[in-house]
C-alpha positions as CSV (number, residue, x, y, z in Angstrom):
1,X,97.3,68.0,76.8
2,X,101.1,67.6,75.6
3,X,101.2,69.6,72.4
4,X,103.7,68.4,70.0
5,X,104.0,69.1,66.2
6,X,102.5,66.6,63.9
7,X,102.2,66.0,59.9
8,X,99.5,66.8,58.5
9,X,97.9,64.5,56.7
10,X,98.8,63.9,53.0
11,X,101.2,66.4,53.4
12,X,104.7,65.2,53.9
13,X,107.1,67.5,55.7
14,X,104.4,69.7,57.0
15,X,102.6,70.3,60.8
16,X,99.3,71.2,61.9
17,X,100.3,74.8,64.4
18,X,96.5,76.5,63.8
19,X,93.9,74.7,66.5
20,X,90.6,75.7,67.4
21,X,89.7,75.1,70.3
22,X,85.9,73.2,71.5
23,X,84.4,73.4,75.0
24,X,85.8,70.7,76.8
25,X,88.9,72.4,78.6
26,X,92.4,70.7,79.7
27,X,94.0,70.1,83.0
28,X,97.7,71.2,81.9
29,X,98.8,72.1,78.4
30,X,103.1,71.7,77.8
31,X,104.3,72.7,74.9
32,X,107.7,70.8,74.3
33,X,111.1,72.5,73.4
34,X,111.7,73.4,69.7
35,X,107.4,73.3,69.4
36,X,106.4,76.3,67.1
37,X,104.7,79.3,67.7
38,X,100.7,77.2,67.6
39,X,97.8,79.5,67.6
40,X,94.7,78.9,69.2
41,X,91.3,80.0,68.5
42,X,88.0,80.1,70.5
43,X,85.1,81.3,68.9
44,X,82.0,82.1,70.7
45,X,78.9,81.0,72.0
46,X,81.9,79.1,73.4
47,X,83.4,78.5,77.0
48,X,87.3,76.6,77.6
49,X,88.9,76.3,81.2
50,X,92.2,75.6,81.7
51,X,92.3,73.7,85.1
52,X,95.9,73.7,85.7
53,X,99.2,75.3,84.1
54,X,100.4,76.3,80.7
55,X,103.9,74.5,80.7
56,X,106.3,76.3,77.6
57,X,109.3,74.7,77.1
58,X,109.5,76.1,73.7
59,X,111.0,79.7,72.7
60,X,107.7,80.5,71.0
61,X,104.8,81.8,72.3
62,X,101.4,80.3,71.5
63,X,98.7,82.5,70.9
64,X,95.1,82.3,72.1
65,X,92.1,84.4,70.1
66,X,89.1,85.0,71.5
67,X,86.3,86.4,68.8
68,X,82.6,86.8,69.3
69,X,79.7,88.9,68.4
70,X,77.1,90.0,70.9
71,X,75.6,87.8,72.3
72,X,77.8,84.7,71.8
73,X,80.7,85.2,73.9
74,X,83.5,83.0,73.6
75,X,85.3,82.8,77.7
76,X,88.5,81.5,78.5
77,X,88.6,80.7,81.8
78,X,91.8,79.7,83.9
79,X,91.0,78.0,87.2
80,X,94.3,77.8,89.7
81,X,96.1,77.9,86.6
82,X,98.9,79.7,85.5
83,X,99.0,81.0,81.3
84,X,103.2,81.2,81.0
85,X,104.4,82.5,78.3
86,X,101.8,82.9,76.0
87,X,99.9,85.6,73.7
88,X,96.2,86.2,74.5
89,X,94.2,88.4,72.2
90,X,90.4,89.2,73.7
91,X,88.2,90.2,70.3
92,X,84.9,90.2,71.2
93,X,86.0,87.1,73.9
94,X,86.0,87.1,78.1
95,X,89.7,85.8,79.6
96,X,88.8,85.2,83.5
97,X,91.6,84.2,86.0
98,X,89.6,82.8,89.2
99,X,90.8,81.1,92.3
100,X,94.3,81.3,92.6
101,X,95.0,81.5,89.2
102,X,98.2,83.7,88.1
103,X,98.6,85.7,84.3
104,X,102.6,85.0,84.9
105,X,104.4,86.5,82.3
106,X,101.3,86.5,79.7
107,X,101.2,89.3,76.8
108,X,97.1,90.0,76.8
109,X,95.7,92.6,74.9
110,X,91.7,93.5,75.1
111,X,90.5,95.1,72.0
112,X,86.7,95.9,70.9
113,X,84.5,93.9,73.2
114,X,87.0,92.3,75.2
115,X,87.0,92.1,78.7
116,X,90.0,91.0,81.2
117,X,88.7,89.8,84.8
118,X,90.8,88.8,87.9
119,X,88.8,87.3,90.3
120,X,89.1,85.8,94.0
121,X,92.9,86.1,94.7
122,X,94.2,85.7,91.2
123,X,96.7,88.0,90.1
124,X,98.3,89.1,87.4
125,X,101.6,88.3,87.8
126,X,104.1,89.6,85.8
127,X,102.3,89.9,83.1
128,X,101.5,92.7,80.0
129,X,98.2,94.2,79.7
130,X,96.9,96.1,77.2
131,X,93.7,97.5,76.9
132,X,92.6,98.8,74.1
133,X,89.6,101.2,72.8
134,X,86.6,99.2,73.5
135,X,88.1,96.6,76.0
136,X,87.8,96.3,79.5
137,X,90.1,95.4,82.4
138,X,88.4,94.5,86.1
139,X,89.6,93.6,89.5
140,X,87.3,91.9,91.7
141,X,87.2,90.7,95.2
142,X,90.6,90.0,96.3
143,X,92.9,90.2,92.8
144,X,95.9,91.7,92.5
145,X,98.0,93.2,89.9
146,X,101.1,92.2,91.2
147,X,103.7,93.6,89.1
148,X,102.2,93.7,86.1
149,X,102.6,96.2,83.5
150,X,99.2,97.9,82.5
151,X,98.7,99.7,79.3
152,X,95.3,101.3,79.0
153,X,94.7,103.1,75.8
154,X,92.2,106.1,75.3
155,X,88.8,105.1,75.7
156,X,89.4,102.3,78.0
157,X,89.4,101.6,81.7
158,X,91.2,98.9,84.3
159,X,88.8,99.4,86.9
160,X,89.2,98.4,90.7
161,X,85.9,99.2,91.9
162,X,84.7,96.0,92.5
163,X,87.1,94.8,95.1
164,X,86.2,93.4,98.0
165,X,84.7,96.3,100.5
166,X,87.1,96.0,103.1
167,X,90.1,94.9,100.9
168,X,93.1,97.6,101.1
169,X,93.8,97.6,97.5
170,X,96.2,96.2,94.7
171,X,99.3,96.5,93.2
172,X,100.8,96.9,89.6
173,X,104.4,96.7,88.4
174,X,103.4,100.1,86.7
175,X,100.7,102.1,85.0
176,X,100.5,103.7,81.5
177,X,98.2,105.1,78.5
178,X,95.3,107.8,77.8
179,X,92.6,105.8,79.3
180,X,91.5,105.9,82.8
181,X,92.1,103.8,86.1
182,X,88.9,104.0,88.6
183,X,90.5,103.2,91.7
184,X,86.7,102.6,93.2
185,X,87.8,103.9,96.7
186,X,91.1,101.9,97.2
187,X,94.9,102.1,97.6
188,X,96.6,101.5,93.4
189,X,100.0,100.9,94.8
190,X,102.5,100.9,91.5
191,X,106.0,101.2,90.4
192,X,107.6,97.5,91.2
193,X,108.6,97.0,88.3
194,X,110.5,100.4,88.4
195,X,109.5,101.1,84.9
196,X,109.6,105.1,84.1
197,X,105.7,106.0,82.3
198,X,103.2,108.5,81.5
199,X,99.8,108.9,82.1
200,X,98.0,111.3,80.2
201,X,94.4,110.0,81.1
202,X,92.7,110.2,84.2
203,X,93.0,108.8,87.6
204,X,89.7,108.2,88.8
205,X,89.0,108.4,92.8
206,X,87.9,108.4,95.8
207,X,91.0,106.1,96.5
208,X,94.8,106.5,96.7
209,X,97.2,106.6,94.2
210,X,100.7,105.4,95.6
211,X,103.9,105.2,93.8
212,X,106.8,103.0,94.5
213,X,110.3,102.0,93.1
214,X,112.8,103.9,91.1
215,X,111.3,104.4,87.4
216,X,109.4,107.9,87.0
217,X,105.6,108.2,86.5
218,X,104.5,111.0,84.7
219,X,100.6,112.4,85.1
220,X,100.2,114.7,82.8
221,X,97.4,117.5,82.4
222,X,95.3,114.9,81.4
223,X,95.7,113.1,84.9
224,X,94.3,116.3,86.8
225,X,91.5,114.4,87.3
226,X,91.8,113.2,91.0
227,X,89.3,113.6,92.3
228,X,89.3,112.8,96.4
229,X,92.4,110.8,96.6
230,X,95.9,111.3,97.4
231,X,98.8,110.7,96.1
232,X,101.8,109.1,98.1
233,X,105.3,108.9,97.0
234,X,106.7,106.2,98.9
């Protein structure tokens, strides 16, 4: 899918930038240089893979929004794919990276009802991830979150519990927010991206918290909460 801007019809001098998207799923989508910022929609009971990359040659970011209500779920679903450069917004909607598949340097933010998963070795990349009250960030088998940038809100959890038994851990660029990260028993190894932050929620164990690089990460007395686990300044 090559997205390029186009009239729309009977009216002259204007372009079509709002799509909603069906269930059929693309192989790559490009978005050309000087393409506007189009906006994507995917409402559930609704499922859309992307089976290859997101290709931005343009300086705006599309944006993807996923809304549902219980129990029609609306999933994207990127399969050895990479989403560069683009805006996904879960609301009420399931975002899955599976295989190989990379977030790159995606802005995603999980608000009421939506839920993040990295699955088999995908990663996260460089990407920004905010979790909000009511969203839901997971890890599973072997994912990673490279050096991504993890916001999670109060009320909300990124969760590594359901890695692979027998997996050391995952990484992160850095960690932030008043929610909590469940470490499920495994090495979080953050700082990368040597960004300085502050948690003020709780860091959930067993498992081992170890911090990297040269920005400053702040646990405050909310983040008395390790329980079994260590924490290694490396």
């Amino acid at each position: 899918m090559e997205i390029t801007t186009r009239p729309e019809p009977g009216i002259p001098g204007s372009t079509v930038t709002s799509i909603t998207l069906g269930g059929a799923g693309v192989n790559t989508m490009q978005f050309n240089a000087g393409a506007p910022a189009y906006s994507f929609t995917l409402t559930g009971p609704a499922t859309f893979p992307i089976f290859g990359s997101i290709v931005n040659n343009s300086s705006n970011q599309p944006t993807f929004t996923l809304s549902a209500t219980s129990p029609n779920v609306a999933n994207l679903i990127f399969e050895n794919a990479a989403a560069n450069a683009i805006i996904i917004t879960n609301a009420g909607g399931n975002t899955e990276f599976v295989a190989s598949s990379t977030a790159a340097n995606a802005t995603i933010t999980n608000n009421n009802g939506g839920t993040l998963q990295f699955l088999n070795t995908a990663t996260a990349g460089s990407a920004t991830i905010t979790t909000n009250s009511g969203g839901l960030t997971e890890f599973e088998n072997q994912a990673t979150g490279g050096s991504a940038r993890l916001i999670t809100n109060a009320g909300r959890t990124v969760d590594l519990s359901l890695l692979a038994s027998g997996f050391t851990g995952m990484t992160a660029g850095s960690i932030e927010g008043a929610g909590a990260y469940a470490l499920g028993g495994f090495t979080f190894t953050v700082g990368s991206n040597n960004l300085s932050t502050t948690v003020s929620g709780t860091i959930q164990g067993p498992g081992d918290l170890v911090k990297v690089g040269t920005g400053t990460l702040t646990l405050t007395e909310h983040s008395e909460q390790i329980v079994s686990e260590r924490l290694v300044l490396a």
